[in-house]
C-alpha positions as CSV (number, residue, x, y, z in Angstrom):
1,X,-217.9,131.2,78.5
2,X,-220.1,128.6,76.2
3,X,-218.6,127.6,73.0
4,X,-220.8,126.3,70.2
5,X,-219.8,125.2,66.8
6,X,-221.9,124.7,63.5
7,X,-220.8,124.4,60.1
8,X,-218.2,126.8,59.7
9,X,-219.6,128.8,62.5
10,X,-217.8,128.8,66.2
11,X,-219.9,130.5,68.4
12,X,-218.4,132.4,71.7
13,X,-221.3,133.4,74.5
14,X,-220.7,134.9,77.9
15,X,-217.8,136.6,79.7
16,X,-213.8,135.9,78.5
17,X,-212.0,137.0,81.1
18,X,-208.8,134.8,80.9
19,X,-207.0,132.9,77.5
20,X,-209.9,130.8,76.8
21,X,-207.9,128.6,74.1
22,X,-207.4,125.3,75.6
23,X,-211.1,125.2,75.6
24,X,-212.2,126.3,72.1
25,X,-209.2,124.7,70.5
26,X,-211.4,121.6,69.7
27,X,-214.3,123.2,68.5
28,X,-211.6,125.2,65.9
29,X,-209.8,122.1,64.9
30,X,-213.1,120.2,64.1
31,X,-214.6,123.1,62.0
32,X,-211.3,123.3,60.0
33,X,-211.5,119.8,59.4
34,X,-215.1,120.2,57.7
35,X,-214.7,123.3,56.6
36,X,-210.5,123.6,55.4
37,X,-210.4,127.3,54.0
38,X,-211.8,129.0,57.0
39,X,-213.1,129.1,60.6
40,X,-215.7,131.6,61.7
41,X,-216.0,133.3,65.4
42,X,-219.2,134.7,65.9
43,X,-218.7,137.1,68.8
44,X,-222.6,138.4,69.1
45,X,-222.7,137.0,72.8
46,X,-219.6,138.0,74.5
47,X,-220.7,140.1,77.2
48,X,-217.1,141.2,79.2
49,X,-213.5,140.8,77.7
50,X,-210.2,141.4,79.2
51,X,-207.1,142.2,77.3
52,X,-206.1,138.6,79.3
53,X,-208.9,136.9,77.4
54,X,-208.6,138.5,74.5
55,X,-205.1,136.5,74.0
56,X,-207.6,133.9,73.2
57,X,-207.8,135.1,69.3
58,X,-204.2,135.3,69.5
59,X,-203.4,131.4,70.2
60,X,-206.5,131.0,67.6
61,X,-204.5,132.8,65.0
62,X,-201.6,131.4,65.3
63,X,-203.2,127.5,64.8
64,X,-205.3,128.3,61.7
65,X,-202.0,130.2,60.1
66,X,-200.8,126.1,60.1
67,X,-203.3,125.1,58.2
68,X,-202.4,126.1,54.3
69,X,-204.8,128.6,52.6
70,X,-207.1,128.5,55.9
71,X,-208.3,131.9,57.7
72,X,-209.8,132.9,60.5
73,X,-212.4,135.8,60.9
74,X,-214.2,137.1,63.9
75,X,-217.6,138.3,63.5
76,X,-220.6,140.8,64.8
77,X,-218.1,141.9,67.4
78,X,-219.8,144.3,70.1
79,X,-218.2,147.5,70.6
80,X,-217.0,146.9,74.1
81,X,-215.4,143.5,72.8
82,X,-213.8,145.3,69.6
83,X,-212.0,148.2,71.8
84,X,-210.3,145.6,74.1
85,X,-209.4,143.5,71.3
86,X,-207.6,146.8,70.0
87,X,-205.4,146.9,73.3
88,X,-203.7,143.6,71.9
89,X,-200.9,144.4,69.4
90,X,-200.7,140.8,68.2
91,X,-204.4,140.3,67.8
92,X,-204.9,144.3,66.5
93,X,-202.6,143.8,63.4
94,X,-203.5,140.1,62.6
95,X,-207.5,139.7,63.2
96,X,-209.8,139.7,60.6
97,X,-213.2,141.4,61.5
98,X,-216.6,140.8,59.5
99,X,-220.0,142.9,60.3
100,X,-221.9,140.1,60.0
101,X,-221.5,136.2,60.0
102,X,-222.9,136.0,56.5
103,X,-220.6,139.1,55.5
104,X,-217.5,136.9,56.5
105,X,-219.0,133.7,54.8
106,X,-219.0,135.2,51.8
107,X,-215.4,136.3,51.9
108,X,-214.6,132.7,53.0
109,X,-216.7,131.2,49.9
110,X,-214.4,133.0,47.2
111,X,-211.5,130.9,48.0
112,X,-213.3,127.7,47.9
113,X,-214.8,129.3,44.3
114,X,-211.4,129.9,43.2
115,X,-210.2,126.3,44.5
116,X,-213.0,125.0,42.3
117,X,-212.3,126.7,39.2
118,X,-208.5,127.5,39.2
119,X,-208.1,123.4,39.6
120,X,-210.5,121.4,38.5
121,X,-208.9,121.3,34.9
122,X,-205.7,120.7,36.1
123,X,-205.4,117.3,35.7
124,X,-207.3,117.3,32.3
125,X,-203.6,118.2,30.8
126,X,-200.5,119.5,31.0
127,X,-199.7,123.2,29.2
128,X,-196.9,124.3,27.7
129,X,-197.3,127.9,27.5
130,X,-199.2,130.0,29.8
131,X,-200.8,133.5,29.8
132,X,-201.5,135.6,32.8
133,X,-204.3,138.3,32.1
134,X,-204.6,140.6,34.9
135,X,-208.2,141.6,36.2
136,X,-208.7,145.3,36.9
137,X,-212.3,145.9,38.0
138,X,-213.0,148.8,36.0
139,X,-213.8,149.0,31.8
140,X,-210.5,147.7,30.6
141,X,-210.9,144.2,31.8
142,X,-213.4,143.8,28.7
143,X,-211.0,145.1,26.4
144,X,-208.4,142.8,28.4
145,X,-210.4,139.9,27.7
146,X,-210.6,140.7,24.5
147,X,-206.9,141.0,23.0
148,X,-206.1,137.9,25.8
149,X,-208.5,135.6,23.1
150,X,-206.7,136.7,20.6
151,X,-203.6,136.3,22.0
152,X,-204.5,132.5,22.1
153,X,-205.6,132.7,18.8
154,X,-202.2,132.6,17.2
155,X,-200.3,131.2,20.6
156,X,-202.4,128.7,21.7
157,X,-202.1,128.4,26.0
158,X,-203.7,128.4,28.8
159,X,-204.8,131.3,30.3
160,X,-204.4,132.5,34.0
161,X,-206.8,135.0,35.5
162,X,-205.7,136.8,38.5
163,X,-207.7,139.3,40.9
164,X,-205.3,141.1,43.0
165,X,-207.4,142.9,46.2
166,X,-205.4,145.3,47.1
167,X,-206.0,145.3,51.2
168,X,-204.8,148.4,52.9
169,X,-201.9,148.4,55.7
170,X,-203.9,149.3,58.5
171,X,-205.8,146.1,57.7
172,X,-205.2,142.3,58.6
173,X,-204.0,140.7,55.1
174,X,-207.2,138.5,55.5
175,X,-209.5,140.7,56.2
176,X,-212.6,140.8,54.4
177,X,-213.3,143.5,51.5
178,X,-216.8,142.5,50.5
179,X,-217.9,145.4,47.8
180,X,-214.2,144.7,46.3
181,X,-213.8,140.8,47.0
182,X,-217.4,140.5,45.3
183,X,-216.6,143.0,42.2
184,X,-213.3,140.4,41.4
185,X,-215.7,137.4,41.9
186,X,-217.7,138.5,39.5
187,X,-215.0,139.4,37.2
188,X,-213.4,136.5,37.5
189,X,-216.6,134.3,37.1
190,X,-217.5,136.3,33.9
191,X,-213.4,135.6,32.3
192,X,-213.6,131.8,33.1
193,X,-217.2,131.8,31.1
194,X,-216.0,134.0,28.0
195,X,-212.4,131.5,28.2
196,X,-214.8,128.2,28.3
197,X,-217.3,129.2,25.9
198,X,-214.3,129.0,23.3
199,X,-212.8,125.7,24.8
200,X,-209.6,128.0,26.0
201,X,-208.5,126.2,29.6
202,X,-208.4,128.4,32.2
203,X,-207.3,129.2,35.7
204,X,-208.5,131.4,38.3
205,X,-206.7,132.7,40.9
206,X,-208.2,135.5,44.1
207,X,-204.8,136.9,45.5
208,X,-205.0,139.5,48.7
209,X,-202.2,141.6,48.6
210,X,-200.6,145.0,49.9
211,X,-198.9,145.7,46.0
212,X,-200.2,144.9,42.8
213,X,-196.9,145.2,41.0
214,X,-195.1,142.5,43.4
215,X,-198.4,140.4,43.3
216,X,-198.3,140.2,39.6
217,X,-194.4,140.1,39.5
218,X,-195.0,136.7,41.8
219,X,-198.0,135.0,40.0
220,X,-196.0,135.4,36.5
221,X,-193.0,133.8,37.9
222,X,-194.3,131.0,39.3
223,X,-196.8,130.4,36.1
224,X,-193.8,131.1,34.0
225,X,-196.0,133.2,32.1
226,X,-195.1,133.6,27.8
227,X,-197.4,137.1,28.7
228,X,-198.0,139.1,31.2
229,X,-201.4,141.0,30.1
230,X,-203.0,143.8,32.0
231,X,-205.7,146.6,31.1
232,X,-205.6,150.2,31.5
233,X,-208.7,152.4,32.1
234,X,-209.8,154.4,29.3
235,X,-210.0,157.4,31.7
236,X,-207.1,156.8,33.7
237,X,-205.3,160.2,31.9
238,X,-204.8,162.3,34.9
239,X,-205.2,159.3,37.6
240,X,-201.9,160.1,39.3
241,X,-202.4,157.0,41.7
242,X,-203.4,154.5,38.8
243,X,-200.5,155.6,36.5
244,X,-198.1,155.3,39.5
245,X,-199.4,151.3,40.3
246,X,-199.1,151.0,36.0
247,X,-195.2,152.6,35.5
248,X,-194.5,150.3,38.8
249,X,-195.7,147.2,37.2
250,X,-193.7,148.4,33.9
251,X,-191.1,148.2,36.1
252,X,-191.0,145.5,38.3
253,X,-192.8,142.6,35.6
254,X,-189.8,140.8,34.0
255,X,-192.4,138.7,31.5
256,X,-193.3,139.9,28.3
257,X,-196.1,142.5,28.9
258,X,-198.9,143.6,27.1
259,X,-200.9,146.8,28.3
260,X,-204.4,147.0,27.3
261,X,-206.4,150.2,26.8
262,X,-209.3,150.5,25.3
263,X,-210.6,153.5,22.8
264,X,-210.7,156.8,24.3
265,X,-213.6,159.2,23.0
């Protein structure tokens, strides 16, 4: 096995037939250190894997979950590799899995965009109240943004944008959604500009969960939120899924909550 690490990249060649850890431990910690929100695996050149050396990814796991806010992803994983890494209960549930190198960069690159937006203002000054608009990816989030500015109008606060990806249970927590993760960037990018452009501060925040309700429940707790704003889909009538996510987070949202639905033809 040859290990080789650039950037964020850690690159595994050759045959793993045993825990290869002790070895590529190094080359994980350094990467971490350079880059702190992620570690890459590119797997392209493995040529053999044993369930034995597949506990490899396991041990790596478990290290980068000690380093806060830091993920691990493997990447252009050959077939052969990807079925033995399936025998391994502990690595089957937990590991992230990319297509691509640059597919699992991207995902990586959120979190250090959200890092740079959601904190850079925070020492500018301190806010009393506090606002937590809810992105949605579909057409409410414009009518979302909308009522959120005038919200501040007449309560003046900061305002706290939060992209929930919803990742599904038979995936890792951390694994990578790109369509979805890049839909919420976007959003997210677009609400921080419209919350600028008017001098409102603002905070982004790119949380990966299993439950919207619980996620939102969570963010406006610890923000203390004086709202709790989120958008409804002009179509949504009929949406028996979308309605259920909506009476849950009706339910389960202590904070004042505003619902957001925009005209209906």
């Amino acid at each position: 096995m040859i290990v080789e690490s650039y950037e964020d990249v850690v690159i595994l060649s050759g045959p793993l037939r045993s825990n290869f850890w002790e070895t590529i431990h190094t080359a994980i910690s350094l990467t971490l250190k350079r880059h702190p929100t992620g570690v890459i695996v590119d797997c392209s050149g493995i040529t053999e894997i044993t369930p034995e050396g597949a506990e490899t990814f396991h041990d790596a796991i478990e290290f980068v979950k000690e380093h806060e806010r830091a993920r691990i992803m493997v990447a252009a994983v050959p077939p052969n590799v990807k079925e033995v890494l399936k025998q391994v209960p502990e690595v089957r549930s937990q590991l992230p899995v990319a297509s691509t190198v640059e597919e699992a960069r991207r995902s990586l690159d959120l979190l250090v965009k959200e890092e740079h937006f959601g904190r850079k203002k925070e020492k500018e000054k301190a806010y009393d109240r506090q606002i937590l608009a809810v992105i949605s990816g579909d057409d409410s989030d414009q009518h979302m943004f909308s009522v959120t500015e005038e919200l501040v109008d007449t309560m003046p606060a900061k305002v706290v944008l939060l992209a929930p990806i919803v990742v599904p249970r038979e995936l890792p927590l951390t694994a990578p959604l790109p369509q979805v993760e890049e839909s919420f960037a976007d959003a997210l990018d677009h609400g921080q500009k419209r919350m600028a452009a008017r001098g409102t501060p603002c905070e982004v925040r790119l949380e990966r969960t299993r439950d919207i309700p619980s996620i939102v429940q969570e963010v406006a707790c610890q923000t203390n939120a004086a709202h709790v704003i989120v958008g409804l889909a002009s179509d949504a009538k009929g949406d028996d899924e979308y309605l259920k996510i909506l009476k849950s987070v009706i339910e389960r949202v202590k904070k004042p909550l505003v619902i957001v639905r925009g005209e209906r033809a």
